[in-house]
C-alpha positions, -999 to 999 in steps of 0.1 A, spaced: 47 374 -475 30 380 -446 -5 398 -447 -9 431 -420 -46 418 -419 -71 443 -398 -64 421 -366 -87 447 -346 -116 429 -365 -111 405 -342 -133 398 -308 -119 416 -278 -119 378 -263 -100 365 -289 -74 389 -292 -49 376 -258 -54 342 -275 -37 360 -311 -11 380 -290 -2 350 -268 4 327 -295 26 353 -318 47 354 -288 54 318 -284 63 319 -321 90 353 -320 103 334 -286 122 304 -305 142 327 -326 167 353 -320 152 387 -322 183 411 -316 202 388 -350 167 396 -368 166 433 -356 126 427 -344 134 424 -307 118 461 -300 87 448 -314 85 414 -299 94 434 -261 62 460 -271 40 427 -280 49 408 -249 42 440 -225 9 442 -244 5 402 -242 9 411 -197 -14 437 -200 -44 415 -220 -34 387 -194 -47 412 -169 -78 418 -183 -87 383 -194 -82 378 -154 -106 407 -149 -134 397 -172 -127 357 -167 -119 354 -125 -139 369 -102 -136 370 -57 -173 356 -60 -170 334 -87 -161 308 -65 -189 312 -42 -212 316 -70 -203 280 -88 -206 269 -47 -243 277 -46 -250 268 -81 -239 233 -70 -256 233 -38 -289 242 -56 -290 218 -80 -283 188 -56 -313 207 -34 -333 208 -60 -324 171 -69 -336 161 -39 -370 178 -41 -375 160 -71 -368 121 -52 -395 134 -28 -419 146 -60 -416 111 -70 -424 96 -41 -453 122 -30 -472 110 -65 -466 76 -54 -481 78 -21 -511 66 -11 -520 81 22 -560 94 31 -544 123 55 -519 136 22 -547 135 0 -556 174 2 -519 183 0 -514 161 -30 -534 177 -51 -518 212 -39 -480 202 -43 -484 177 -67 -500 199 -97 -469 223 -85 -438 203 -86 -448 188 -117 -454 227 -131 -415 237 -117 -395 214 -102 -397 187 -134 -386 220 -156 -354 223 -130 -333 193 -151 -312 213 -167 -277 224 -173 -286 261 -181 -280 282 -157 -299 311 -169 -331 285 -175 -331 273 -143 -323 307 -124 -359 321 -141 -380 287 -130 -370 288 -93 -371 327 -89 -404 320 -105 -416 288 -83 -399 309 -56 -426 338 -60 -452 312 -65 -446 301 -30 -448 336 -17 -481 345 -33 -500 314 -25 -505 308 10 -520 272 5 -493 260 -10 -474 272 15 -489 256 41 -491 221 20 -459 222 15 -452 224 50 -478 193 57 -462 170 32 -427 180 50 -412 205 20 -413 238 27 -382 236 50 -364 222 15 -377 258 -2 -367 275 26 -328 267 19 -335 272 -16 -346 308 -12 -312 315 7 -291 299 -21 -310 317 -44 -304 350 -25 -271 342 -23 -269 331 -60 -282 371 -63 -255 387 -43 -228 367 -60 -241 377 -94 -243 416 -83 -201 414 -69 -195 405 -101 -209 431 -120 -198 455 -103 -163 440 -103 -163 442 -139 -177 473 -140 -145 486 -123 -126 481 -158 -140 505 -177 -148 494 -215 -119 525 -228 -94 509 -212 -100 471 -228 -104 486 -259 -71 512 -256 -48 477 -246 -65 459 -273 -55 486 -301 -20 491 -286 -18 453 -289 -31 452 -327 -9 478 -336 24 457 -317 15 428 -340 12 453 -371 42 465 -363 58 435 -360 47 421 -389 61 458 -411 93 450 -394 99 416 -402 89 425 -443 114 453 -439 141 429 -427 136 408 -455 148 438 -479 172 454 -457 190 425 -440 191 396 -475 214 376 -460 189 368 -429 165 340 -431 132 354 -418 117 322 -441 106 299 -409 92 325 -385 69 340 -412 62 302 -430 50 301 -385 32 328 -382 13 325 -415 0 292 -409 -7 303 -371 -25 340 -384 -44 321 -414 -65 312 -386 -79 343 -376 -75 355 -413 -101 330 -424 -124 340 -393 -127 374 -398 -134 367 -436 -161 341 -425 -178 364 -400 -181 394 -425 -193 369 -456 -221 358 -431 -225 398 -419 -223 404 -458 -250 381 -465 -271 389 -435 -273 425 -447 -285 417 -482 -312 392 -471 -326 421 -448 -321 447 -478 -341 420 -502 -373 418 -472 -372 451 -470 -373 459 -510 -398 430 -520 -437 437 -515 -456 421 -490 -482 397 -496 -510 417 -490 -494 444 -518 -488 414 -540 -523 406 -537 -541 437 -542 
């Protein structure tokens, strides 16, 4: 039998994923002979209409541009380093002032730049960045030793990086939250429905085998069945540990 689980427990993410695949079960049988098609036409409208906001949430006109400069600033940043390595290995009497300017610097930011998060490495050179800007010796050693014209680009990528970043929130912003979560419950409800009908059609139509589409979708809806019972056990258990801090006396009680 199949379980009418709360499917709206699951995250607004998830849910095209659930929809889609339902659908590309209901698709290899025939609907109109098992009286469901109604339901399976409402849950492929709905499966359109969460395509639609996936492409909202998931595809943005700067994205592109964004992942562009992203690239662009890592490879910059890539080669600052090359020249880091080389400045600390210089040995040059007319550099020495400017070494010990940039050096202590680089080492401070650019070393800290090898990484594959995004987020990380945005804070460092928007930091490094207004390090720059405050610090008009560094400037100017950075412009002896031959680098300032490399943080120069990297302040328009960054900008850039900025802009791209502010198109895209506002380009989300333009679907308002209502509407994602209206299509999600209309969607939820298709697949409850669905799933009523097909139980009905087991006691009103006997002589119909509904056995391999539900033995599909159970195995395929176990999946999300077990998620949402693994997310509120660890919610469940989450909630008692803070209810158990809060109840038990502190140390200084205790001690007194």
């Amino acid at each position: 039998m199949l379980k009418n689980n709360k499917y709206g427990r699951i995250h607004k993410m998830e849910t095209p994923t659930l929809i889609k695949g339902v659908n590309a079960i209901v698709k290899k049988y025939d609907t109109v002979d098992l009286d469901l098609k109604t339901w399976c036409d409402q849950l492929l409208n709905q499966e359109s209409e969460l395509a639609e906001l996936t492409e909202i949430n998931l595809t943005h006109p700067a994205m592109k541009e964004l992942k562009k400069q992203r690239k662009a600033r890592k490879k910059l940043l890539g080669v600052v380093n090359i020249h880091y390595s080389a400045l600390e290995r210089a040995q040059v009497d007319s550099l020495t002032t400017q070494q010990e300017v940039v050096i202590p610097f680089l080492k401070q930011y650019v070393r800290n730049t090898i990484t594959n998060n995004n987020k990380k490495m945005e804070e460092i050179v928007i930091q490094m960045l207004r390090t720059i800007e405050e610090n008009e010796p560094l400037r100017m050693a950075l412009q002896t030793v031959g680098l300032k014209v490399y943080f120069d680009e990297l302040k328009m990528i960054q900008q850039n990086i900025t802009l791209c970043k502010t198109k895209i929130v506002a380009f989300k912003s333009e679907t308002p939250k209502m509407r994602t979560a209206a299509i999600k419950k209309s969607a939820v409800n298709a697949l409850s429905n669905l799933i009523q009908s097909i139980e009905l059609g087991k006691i009103r139509y006997p002589e119909k085998d509904y056995m391999p589409l539900t033995n599909e979708l159970e195995a395929f809806l176990s999946e999300y069945q077990m998620l949402d019972k693994t997310r509120r056990t660890i919610s469940k258990k989450i909630a008692e540990n803070k209810k158990t801090v809060a109840s038990s006396p502190t140390t200084d009680a205790t001690a007194s």
